[in-house]
C-alpha positions as CSV (number, residue, x, y, z in Angstrom):
1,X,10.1,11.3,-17.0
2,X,9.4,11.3,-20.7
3,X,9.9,13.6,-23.3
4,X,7.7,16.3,-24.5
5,X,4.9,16.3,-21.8
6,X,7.5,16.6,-18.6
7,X,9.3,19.3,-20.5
8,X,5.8,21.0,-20.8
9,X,5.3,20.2,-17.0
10,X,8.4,21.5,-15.9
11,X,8.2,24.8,-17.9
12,X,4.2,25.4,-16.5
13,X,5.7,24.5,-13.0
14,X,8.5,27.3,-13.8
15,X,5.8,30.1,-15.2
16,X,3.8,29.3,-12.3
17,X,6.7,30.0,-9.6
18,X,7.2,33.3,-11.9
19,X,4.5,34.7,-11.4
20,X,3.5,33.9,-7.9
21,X,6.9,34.7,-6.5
22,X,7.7,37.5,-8.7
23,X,9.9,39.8,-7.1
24,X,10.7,37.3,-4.3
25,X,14.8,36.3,-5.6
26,X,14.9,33.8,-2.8
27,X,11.6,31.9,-3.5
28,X,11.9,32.2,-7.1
29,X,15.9,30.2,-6.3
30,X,14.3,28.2,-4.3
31,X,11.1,26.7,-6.2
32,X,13.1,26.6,-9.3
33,X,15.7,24.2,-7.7
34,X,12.8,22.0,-5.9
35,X,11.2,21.7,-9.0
36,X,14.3,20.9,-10.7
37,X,15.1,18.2,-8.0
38,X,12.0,16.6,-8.3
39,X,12.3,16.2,-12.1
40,X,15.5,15.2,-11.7
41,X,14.6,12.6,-8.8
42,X,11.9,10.8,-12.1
43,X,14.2,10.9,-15.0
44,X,14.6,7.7,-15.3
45,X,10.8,6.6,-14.8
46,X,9.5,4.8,-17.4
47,X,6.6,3.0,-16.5
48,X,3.5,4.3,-18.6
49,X,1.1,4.5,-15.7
50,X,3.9,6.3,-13.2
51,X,4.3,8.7,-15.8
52,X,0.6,9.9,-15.5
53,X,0.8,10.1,-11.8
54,X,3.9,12.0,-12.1
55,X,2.8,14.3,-14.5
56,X,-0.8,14.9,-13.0
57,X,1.1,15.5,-9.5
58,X,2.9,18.3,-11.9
59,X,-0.7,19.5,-13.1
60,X,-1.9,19.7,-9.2
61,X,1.4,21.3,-8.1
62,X,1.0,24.2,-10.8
63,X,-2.7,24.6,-10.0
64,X,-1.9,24.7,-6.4
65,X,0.9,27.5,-6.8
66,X,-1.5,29.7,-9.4
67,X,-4.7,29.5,-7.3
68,X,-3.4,28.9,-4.1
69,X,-0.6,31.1,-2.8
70,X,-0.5,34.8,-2.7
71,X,2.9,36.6,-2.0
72,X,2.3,38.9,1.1
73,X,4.4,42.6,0.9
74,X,5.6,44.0,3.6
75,X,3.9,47.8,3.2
76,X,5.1,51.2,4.2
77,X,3.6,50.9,7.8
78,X,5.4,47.8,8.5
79,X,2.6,45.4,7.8
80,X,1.6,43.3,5.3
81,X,-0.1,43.8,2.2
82,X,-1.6,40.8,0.3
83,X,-3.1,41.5,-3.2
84,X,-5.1,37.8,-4.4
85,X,-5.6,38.3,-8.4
86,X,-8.7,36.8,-10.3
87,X,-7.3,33.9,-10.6
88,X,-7.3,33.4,-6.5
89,X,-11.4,34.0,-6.6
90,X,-13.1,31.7,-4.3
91,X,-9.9,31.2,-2.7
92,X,-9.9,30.4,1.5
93,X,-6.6,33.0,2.5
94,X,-4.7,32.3,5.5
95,X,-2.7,35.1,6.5
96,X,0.4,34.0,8.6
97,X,0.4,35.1,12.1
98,X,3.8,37.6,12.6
99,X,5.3,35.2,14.4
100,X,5.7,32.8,11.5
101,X,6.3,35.7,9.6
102,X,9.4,36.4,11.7
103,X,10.8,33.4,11.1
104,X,10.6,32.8,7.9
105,X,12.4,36.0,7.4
C-alpha cells in the first residue's frame, strides 16, 4: 500500500480494535498482528485501482469492528454481560451459545 492513506487505514483499523477489545490483552495481540499482516501482505501494491479496493476493504473492516462486535463480560454470576454502545444502534446481536463460548476460552 501507499503512503499517507494506508497509514491512516492502518491507525483507524488499530483505534477500532482499541476500543472494541479494550481490556481483552489477547484480542487486542491478536487483531493488532492480523492487521499488521495484512498490511504487510500489500506493501508492495502499487496499482491505483488495487489500492482503492485495499483501502475501502480497510474502511469496511473498521466499520465492521466499530458497529459490529461487542465484547461479552463474563459477570459475577458466571454469565455473560454484553453492553452495545450508541454506536451499535440498530445493530442484529448474536450472543454465542456457551458452548462456543467454552471454546474459545
Amino acid at each position: 500500500m501507499a503512503g499517507g492513506e494506508a497509514l491512516s487505514a492502518y491507525r483507524v483499523l488499530i483505534r477500532a480494535t482499541r476500543k472494541s477489545f479494550a481490556g481483552d490483552a489477547l484480542m487486542l495481540k491478536a487483531s493488532a498482528a492480523e492487521i499488521r499482516k495484512k498490511f504487510e501482505e500489500n506493501r508492495h501494491v502499487t496499482s491505483g485501482t488495487d489500492l482503492q479496493r485495499l483501502l475501502e476493504e480497510a474502511r469496511e473492516a473498521s466499520h465492521f469492528i466499530s458497529t459490529v462486535i461487542v465484547q461479552a463480560k463474563l459477570n459475577d454470576r458466571g454469565g455473560y454481560a454484553i453492553k452495545p454502545g450508541k454506536e451499535h444502534g440498530g445493530a442484529t446481536l448474536e450472543i454465542p451459545s456457551e458452548e462456543i463460548i467454552r471454546k474459545s476460552a
